[in-house]
PAZA-886630 format. One line per 3 residues: number of its first residue (from 1); their letters; for each residue x, y, z of C-alpha. Coordinates in Angstrom, 2 decimals, decimal comma, padded with zeros to 5 digits. Layout:
BEGIN
NUM = a = X Y Z; ...
This chain:
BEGIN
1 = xxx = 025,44 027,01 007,30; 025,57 027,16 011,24; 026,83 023,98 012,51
4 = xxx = 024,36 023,54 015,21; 021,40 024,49 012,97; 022,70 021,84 010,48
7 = xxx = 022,63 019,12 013,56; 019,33 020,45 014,38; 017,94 019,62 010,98
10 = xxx = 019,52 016,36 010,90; 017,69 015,20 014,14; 014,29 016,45 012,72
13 = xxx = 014,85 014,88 009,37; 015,61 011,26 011,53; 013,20 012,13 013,71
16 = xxx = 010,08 012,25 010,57; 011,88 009,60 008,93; 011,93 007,22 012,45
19 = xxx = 007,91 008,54 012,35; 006,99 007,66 009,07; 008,55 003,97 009,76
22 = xxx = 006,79 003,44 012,64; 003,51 004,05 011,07; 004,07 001,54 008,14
25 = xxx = 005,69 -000,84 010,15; 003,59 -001,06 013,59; 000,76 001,68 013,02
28 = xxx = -001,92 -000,78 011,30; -001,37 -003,66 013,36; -003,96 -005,07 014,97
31 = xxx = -005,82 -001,93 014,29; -009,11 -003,63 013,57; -008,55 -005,96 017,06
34 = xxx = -010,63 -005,60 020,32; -008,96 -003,48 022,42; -008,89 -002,70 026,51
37 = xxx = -007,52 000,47 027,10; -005,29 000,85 030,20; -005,46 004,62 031,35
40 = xxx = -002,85 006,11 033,57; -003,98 008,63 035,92; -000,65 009,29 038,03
43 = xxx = 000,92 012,48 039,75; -001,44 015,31 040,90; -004,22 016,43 039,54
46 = xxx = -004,68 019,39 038,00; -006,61 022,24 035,39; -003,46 022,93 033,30
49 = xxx = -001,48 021,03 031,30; 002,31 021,16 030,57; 003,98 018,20 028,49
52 = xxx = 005,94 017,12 031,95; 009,35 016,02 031,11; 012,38 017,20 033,00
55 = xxx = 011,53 020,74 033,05; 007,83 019,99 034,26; 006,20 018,46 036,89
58 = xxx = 004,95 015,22 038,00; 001,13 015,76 037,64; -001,70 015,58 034,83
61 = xxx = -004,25 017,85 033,15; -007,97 017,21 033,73; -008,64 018,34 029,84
64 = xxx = -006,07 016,27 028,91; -007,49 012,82 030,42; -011,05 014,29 029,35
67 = xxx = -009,99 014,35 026,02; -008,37 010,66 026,25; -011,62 009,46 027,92
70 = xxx = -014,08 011,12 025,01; -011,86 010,04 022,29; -011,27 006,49 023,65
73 = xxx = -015,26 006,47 023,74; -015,58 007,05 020,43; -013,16 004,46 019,28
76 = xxx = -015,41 000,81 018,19; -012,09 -001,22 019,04; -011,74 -000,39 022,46
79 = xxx = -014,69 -002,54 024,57; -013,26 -001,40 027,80; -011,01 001,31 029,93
82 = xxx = -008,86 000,70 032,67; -007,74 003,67 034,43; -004,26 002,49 036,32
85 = xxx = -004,55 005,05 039,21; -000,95 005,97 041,56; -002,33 009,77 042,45
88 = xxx = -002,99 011,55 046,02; -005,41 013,66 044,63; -005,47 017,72 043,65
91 = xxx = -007,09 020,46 042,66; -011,25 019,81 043,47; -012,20 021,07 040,23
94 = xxx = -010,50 019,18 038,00; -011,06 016,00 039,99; -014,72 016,47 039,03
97 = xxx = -014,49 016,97 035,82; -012,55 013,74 034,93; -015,14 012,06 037,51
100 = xxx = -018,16 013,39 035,46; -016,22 012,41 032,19; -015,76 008,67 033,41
103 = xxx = -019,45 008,50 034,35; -020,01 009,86 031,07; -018,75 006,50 029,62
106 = xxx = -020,86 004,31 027,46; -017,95 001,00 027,78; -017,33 -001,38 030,64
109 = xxx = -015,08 000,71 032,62; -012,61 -000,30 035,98; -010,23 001,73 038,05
112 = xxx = -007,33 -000,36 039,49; -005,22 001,65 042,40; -001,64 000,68 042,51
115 = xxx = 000,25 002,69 045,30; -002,46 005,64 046,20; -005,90 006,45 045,09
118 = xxx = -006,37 009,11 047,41; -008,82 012,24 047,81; -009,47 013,20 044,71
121 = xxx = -007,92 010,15 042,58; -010,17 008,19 044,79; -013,68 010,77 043,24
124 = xxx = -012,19 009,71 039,81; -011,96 005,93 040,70; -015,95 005,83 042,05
127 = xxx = -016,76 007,43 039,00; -016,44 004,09 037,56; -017,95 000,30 036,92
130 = xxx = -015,38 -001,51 039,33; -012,73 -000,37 041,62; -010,02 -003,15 042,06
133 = xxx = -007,29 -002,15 044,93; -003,95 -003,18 045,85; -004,54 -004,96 049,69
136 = xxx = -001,24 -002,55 050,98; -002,65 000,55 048,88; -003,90 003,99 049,91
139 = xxx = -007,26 004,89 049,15; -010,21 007,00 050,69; -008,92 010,03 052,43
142 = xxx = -012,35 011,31 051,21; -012,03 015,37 052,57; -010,51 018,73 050,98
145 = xxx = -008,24 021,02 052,77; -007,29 024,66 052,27; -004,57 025,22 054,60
148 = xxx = -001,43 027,06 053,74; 001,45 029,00 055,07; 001,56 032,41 056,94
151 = xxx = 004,07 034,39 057,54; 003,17 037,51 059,09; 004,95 036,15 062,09
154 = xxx = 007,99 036,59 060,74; 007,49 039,61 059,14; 006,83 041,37 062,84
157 = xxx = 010,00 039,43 063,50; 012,18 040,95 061,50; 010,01 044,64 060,62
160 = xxx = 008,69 043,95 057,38; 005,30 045,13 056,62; 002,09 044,34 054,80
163 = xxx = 000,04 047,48 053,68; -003,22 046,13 052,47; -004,41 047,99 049,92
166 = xxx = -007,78 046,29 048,77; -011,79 046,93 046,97; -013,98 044,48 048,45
169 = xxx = -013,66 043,65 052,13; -012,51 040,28 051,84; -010,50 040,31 048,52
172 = xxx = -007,25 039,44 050,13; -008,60 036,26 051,86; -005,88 034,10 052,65
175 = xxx = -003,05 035,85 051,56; 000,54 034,50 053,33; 001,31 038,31 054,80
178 = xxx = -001,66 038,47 057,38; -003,08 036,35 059,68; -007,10 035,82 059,25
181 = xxx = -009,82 036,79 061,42; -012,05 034,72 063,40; -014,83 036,07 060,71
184 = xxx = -012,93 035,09 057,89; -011,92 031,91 059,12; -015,59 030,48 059,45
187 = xxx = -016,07 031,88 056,03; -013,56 029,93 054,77; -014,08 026,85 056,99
190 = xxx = -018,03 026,72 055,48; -016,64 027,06 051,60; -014,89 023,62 052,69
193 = xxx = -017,70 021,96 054,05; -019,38 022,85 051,22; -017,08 021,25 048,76
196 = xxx = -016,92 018,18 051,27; -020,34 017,51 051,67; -020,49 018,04 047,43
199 = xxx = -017,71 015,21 047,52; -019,54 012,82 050,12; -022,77 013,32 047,92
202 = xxx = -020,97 011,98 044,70; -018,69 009,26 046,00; -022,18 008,07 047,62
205 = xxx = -024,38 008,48 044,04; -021,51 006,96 042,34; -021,23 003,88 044,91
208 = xxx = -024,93 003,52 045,43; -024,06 003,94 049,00; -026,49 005,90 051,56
211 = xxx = -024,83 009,33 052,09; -024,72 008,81 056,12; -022,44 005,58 055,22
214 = xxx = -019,85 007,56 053,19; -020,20 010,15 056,16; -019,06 008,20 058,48
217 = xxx = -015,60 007,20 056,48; -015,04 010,63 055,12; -013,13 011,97 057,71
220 = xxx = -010,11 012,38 055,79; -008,46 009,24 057,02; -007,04 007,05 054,51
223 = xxx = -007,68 003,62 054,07; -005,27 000,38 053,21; -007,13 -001,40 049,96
226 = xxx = -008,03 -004,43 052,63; -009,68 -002,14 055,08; -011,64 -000,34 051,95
229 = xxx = -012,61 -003,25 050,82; -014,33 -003,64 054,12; -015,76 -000,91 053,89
232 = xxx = -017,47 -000,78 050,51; -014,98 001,77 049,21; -013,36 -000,63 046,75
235 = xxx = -015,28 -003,96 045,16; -012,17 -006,67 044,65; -008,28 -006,79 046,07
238 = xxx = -006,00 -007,53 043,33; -003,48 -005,54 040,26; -003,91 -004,27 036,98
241 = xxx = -003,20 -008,26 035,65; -006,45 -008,93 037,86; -008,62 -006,23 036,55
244 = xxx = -007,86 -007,06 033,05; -008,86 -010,92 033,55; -011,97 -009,67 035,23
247 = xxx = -013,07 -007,21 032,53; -011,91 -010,60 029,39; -014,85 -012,39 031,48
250 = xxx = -017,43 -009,58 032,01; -016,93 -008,84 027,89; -017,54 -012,29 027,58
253 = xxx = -013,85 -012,47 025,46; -010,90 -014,79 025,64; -008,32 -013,24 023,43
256 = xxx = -008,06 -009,17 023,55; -005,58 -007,09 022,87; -004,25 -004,72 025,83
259 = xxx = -002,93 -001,03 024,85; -001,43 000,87 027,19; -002,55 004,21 026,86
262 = xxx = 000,99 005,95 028,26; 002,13 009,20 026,18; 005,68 008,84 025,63
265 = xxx = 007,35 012,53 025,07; 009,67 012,60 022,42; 012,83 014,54 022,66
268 = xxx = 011,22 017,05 020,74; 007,95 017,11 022,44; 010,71 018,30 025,67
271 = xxx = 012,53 020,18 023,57; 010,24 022,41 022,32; 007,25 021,86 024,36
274 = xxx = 008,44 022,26 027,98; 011,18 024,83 027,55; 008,89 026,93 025,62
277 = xxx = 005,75 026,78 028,39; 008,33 026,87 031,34; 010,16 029,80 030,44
280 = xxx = 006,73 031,34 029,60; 004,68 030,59 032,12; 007,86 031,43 034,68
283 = xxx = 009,25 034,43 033,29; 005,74 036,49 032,01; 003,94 035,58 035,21
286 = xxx = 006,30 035,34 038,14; 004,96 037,65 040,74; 001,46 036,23 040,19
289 = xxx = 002,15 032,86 040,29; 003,42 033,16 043,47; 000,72 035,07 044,89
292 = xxx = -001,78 032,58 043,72; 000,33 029,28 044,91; 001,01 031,02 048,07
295 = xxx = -002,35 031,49 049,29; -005,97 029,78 050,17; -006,27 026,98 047,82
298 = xxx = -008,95 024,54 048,23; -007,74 020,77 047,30; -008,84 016,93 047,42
């Protein structure tokens, strides 16, 4: 037998045997306790999902936290959520959908912002009961943006052209290889006021604040957790510690246990997991991958 498929098997077979102890020795316990969930919502946001790891990036999937969110619902133990939020936002999209999914809850639910809750991490955190802040952390920047790179400045630079071959008169919209008319720009610059006033309209439903006061601090600025405190963008300044004491009295419960809902990727799940979507995400789709991250892109 190969060597390296006999070292191969050996790691699997420790790897189901390391599994199977885990279960018996940890899996029941304190499966029957009250539970809050802590929910980590860190790295961009976004509408795919990879497994992360070394080969991936630094984000999350919106189905992915959905699912979390639906199946934590379900679960009796669990009498309330935390969702630990470090994120700057991403795609608009996918932001919604994991803000519709938190309002969606039927338990006791807080957002606690640690470093950033920005943009679109911000939607997600208004989405829910409470919003507890770090006093130094970054939160609001309530606006989208679509801008990107153009480089057709260059390419007169140096001779290289762009024939535009296109069906549809505006199908190659903010593409890097031309620059955009003065038509196209105001029918781009409306699709983003659009999806900002959509924004403004939810943050305000989902902090029972009049739409003309979220209009006035959704300029894009971001705010330190003191200064949104201020003004009515976040409820209490404190940490994750804080929230958790908070939600024990709301519950009405003294002893509870806290599970951290953090996925830990096995060697295997990298292994197998991210080689397997890198090299075939990168490989089969190259050229249109990088026409799609290389042009207008709308993002909160």
């Amino acid at each position: 037998m190969n060597k390296w498929l006999l070292i191969i098997l050996v790691l699997v077979g420790l790897y189901i045997i390391g599994s199977v102890i885990a279960i018996f020795a940890f899996g029941e316990k304190n499966s029957f306790s009250d539970k809050i969930a802590v929910v980590p919502i860190e790295g961009e946001i976004t509408s795919f999902s990879s497994s992360g790891g070394f080969l991936g990036g630094s984000g999350f999937s919106s189905s992915d936290i959905v699912k979390q969110i639906e199946d934590l619902d379900k679960d009796d133990s669990v009498k309330g959520i935390i969702f630990e939020i470090n994120s700057p936002g991403g795609e608009v999209v996918a932001s919604q959908e994991i803000a519709d999914a938190v309002k969606k809850l039927n338990k006791t639910n807080y957002a606690v912002i640690r470093e950033v809750g920005a943009s679109g991490a911000y939607w997600i955190a208004s989405a829910s009961d409470k919003i507890i802040a770090s006093p130094m952390s970054i939160t609001g920047s309530i606006g989208v943006y679509g801008s990107y790179l153009e480089f057709s400045g260059l390419f007169e630079k140096y001779g290289v052209g762009y024939e535009r071959l296109v069906s549809g008169k505006y199908k190659d919209v903010g593409v890097p290889y031309r620059g955009l008319t003065n038509e196209e720009k105001n029918i781009l610059q409306k699709k983003l006021d659009m999806v900002h006033e959509f924004f403004v309209g939810d943050v305000a439903n989902n902090r029972n604040m009049s739409i003309e006061d979220v209009r006035k601090v959704a300029t894009g600025e971001f705010y330190l957790g003191q200064e949104a405190k201020g003004l009515g963008l976040v409820d209490e300044l404190g940490n994750k510690d804080d929230a958790i004491e908070l939600m024990k009295k709301e519950l009405g419960l003294t002893s509870i246990e806290v599970k951290e809902e953090r996925k830990e990727n096995s060697f295997f799940d990298i292994l197998l997991g991210n080689v397997a979507f890198q090299f075939g995400r990168g490989f089969g789709s190259a050229v249109v991958n990088y026409q799609l991250n290389n042009r207008f892109d709308i993002k909160a």
